[in-house]
C-alpha positions as CSV (number, residue, x, y, z in Angstrom):
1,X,-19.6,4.4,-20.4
2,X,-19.0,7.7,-22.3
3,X,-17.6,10.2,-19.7
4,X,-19.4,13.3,-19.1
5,X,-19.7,15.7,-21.6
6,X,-18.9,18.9,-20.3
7,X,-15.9,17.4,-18.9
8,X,-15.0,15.9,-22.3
9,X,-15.7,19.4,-24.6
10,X,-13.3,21.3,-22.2
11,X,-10.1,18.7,-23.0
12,X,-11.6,19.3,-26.6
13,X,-11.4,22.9,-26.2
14,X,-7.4,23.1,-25.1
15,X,-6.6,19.6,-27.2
16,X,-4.0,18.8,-25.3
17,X,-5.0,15.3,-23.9
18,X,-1.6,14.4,-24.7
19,X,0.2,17.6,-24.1
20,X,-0.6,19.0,-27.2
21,X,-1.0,22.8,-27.4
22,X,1.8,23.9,-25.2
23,X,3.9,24.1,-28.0
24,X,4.3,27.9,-27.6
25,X,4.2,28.5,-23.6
26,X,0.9,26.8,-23.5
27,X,-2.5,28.0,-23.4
28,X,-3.1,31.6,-23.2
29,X,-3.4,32.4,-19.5
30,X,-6.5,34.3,-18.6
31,X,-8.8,34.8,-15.8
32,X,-11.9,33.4,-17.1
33,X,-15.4,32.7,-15.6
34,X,-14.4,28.8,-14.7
35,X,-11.3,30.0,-12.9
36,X,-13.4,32.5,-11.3
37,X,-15.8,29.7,-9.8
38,X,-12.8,27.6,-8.4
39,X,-11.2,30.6,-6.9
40,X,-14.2,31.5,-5.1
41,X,-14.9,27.4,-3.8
42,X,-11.1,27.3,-2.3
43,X,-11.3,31.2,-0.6
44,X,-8.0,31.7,-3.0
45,X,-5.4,34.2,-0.9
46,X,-2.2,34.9,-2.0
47,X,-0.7,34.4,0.9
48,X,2.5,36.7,2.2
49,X,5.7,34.8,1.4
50,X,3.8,31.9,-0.6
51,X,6.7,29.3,-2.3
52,X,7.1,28.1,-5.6
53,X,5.7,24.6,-4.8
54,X,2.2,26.2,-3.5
55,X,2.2,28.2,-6.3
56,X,2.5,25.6,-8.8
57,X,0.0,23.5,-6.6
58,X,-2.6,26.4,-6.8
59,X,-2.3,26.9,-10.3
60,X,-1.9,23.8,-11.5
61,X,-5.1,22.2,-9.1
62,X,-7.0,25.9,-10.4
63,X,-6.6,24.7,-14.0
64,X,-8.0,21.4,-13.6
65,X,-11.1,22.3,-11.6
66,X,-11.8,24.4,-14.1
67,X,-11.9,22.3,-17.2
68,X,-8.4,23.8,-18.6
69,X,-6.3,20.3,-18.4
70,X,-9.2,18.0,-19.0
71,X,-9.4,14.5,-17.6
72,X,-6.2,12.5,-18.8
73,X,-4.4,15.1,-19.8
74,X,-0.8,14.7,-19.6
75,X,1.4,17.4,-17.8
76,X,5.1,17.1,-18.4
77,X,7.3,19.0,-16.1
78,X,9.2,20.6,-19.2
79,X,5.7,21.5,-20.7
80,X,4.3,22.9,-17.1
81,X,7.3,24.9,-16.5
82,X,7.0,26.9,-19.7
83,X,3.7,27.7,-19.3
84,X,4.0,28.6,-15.7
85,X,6.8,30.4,-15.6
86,X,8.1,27.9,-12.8
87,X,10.9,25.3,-12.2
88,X,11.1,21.8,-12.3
89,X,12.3,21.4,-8.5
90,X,8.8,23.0,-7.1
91,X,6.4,21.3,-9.9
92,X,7.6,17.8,-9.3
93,X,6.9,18.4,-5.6
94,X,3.7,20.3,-6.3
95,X,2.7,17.7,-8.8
96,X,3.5,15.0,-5.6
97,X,1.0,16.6,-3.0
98,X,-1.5,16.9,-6.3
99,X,-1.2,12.9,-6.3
100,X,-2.1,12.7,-3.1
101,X,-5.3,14.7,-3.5
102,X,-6.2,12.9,-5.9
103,X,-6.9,15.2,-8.8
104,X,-3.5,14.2,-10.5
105,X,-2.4,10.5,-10.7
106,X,1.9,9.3,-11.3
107,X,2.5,7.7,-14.7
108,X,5.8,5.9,-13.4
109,X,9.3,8.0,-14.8
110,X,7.1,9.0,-17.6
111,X,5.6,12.0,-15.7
112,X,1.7,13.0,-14.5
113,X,-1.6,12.9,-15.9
114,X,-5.0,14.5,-14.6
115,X,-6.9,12.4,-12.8
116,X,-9.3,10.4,-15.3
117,X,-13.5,10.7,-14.7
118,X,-15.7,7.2,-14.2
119,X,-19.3,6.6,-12.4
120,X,-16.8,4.4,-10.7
121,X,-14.7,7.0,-9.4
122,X,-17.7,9.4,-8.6
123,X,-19.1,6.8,-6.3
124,X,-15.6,6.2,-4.7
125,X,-15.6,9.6,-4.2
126,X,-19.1,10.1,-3.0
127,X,-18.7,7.3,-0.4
128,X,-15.7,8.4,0.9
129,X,-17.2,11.9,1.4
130,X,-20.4,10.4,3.1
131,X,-18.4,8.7,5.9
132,X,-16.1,11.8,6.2
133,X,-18.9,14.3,6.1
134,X,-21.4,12.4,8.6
135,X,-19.0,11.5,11.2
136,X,-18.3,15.4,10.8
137,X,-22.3,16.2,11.2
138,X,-22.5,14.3,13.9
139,X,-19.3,15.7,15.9
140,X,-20.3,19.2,14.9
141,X,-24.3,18.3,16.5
142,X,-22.9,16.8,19.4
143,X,-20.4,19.8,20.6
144,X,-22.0,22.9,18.1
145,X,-23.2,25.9,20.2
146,X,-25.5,29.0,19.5
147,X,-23.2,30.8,17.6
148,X,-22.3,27.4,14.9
149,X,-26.2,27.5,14.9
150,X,-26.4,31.2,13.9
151,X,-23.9,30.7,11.0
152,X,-25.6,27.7,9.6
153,X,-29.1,30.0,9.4
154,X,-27.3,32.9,8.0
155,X,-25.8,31.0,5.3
156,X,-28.6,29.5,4.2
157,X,-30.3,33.2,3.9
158,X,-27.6,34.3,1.7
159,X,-27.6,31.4,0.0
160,X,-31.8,31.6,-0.4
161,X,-31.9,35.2,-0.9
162,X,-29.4,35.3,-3.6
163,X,-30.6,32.5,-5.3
164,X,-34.1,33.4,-5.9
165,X,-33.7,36.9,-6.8
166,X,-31.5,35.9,-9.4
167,X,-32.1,32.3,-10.4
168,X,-30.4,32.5,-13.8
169,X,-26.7,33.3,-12.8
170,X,-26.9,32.0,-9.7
171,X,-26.1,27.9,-10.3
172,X,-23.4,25.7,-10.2
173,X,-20.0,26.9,-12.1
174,X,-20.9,30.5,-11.2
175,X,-18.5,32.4,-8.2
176,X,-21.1,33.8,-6.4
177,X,-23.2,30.3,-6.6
178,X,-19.9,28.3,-5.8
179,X,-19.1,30.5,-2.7
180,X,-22.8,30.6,-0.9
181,X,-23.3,26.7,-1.6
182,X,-19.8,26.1,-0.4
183,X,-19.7,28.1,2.3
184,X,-23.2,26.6,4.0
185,X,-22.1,23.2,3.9
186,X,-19.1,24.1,5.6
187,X,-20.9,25.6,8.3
188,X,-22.9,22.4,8.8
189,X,-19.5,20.7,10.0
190,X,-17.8,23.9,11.1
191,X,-18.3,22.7,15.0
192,X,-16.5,19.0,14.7
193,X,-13.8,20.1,16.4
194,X,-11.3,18.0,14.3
195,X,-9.3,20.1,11.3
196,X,-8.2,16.8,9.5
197,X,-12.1,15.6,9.1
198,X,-12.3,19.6,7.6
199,X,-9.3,19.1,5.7
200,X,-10.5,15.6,4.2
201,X,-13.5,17.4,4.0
202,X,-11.5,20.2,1.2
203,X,-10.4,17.6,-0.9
204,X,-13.2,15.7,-1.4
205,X,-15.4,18.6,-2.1
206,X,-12.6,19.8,-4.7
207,X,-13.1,16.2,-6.3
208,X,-16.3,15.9,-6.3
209,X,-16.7,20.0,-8.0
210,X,-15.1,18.4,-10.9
211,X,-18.2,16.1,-11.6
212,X,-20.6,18.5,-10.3
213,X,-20.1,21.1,-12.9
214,X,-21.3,19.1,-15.4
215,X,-24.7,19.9,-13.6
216,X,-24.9,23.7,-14.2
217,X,-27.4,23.0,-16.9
218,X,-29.5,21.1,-14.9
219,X,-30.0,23.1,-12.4
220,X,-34.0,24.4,-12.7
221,X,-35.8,24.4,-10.0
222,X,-33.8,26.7,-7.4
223,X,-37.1,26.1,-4.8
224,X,-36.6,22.6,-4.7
225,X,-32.7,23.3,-4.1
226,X,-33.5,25.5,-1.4
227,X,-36.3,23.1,-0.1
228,X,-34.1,20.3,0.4
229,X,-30.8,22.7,2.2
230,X,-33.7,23.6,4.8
231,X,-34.7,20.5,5.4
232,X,-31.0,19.6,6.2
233,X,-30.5,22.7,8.5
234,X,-33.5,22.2,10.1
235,X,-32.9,18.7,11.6
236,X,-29.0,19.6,11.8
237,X,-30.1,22.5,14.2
238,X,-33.0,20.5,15.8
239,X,-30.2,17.8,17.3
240,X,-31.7,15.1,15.0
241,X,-28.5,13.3,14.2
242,X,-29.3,10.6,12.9
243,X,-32.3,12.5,10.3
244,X,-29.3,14.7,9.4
245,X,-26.9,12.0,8.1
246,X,-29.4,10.5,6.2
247,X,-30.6,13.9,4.3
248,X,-26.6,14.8,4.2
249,X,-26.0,11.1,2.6
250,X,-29.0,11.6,0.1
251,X,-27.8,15.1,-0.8
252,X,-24.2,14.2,-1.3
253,X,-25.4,10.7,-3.7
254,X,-27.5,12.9,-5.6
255,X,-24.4,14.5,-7.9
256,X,-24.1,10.7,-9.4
257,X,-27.5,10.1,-10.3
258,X,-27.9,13.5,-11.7
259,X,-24.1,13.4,-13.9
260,X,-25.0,9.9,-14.8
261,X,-28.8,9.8,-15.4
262,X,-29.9,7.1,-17.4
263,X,-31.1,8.2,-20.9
């Protein structure tokens, strides 16, 4: 099956699927509107006394979720360090913990590629996330007090508000849009009281953004969106647990059929 096409016009754009157009440091570095958007999902800090190897993790992880290495592109460490201005020592070992989230994969001695794009993997993904995510729903029902509830309520209001004053810019790929809609489904599994299940919960949401920016275009009816998030906070806040898994599992499988809708 043909990939998806947003995905597949940014490795167009750079045209360096194979390395290609690093030849001269690499692309141009710039703060664009796609970097922007993956800032704003991750909370970017820079934090005091940051090392080489987390910088070249943030980088390199920022330039993929934002369409600048596209899917399969190769990243040699010679190629990387020009353009990054960092060593091979701290790549390698940033490229290693990029493995392991799975946005980069190992091509044996040969060096690292970005992590290819499949319905396959998108399901992988999506189940993965489900189990990860519910049991983190459920924990966060169970042991979630007043004030978890308050924050779930108050990012959905932001997240509303925002949304239907301005429904143009406000949709997926945009900061303010990535933040808000980040930022309440954190909130739903804030109270699980387990940081790996919130750290699982990271990655998979930064693989899963990959795919779900190629929905920006669809996204047209901002009342439905909103609909179906207060659906979800209502039963999450009501103690349904087992209503709230289901909606959370339905909301979650919805980025494959809408990236890979038939016709």
């Amino acid at each position: 099956m043909k990939q998806p096409g947003l995905v597949e016009r940014r490795d167009e754009r750079v045209g360096h699927a194979d390395g290609g157009g690093a030849g001269h440091g690499g692309p141009r570095r710039r703060v664009t509107p796609e970097i922007e958007s993956v800032r704003a999902i991750r909370g970017d800090v820079e934090p005091v006394g940051q090392t080489l190897t987390m910088r070249a993790v943030g980088l390199i992880e920022q330039d993929i979720l934002s369409g600048l290495w596209g899917p399969g592109a190769r990243l040699g460490i010679q190629m990387l360090s020009a353009h990054y201005g960092i060593g091979a020592t701290p790549l390698r070992e940033g490229m290693s913990r990029l493995v392991s989230r799975g946005l980069v994969t190992a091509i044996g001695q040969r060096g690292f590629r970005v992590a290819s794009v499949s319905r396959a993997d998108l399901e992988d993904v999506t189940r993965v996330r489900t189990l990860i995510e519910t049991e983190a729903l459920r924990r966060s029902i169970a042991n979630g007090d007043d004030e978890w509830e308050a924050a779930i309520v108050a990012c959905l209001h932001r997240l509303r508000q925002k949304l239907l004053r301005d429904p143009e810019t406000m949709r997926e790929g945009t900061p303010e849009f990535d933040t808000l809609h980040k930022a309440f489904h954190r909130s739903l599994i804030a109270a699980c009281g387990s940081e790996r299940l919130l750290a699982l919960h990271d990655d998979l949401y930064l693989q899963a953004y990959r795919y779900r920016r190629i929905m920006m275009s669809r996204f047209r009816d901002p009342e439905l969106f909103i609909r179906d998030h207060q659906q979800l906070a209502d039963r999450v806040i009501s103690r349904d647990a087992d209503r709230a898994a289901e909606l959370l599992a339905g909301h979650l499988a919805s980025t494959v059929r809408v990236v890979y809708a038939e016709g």
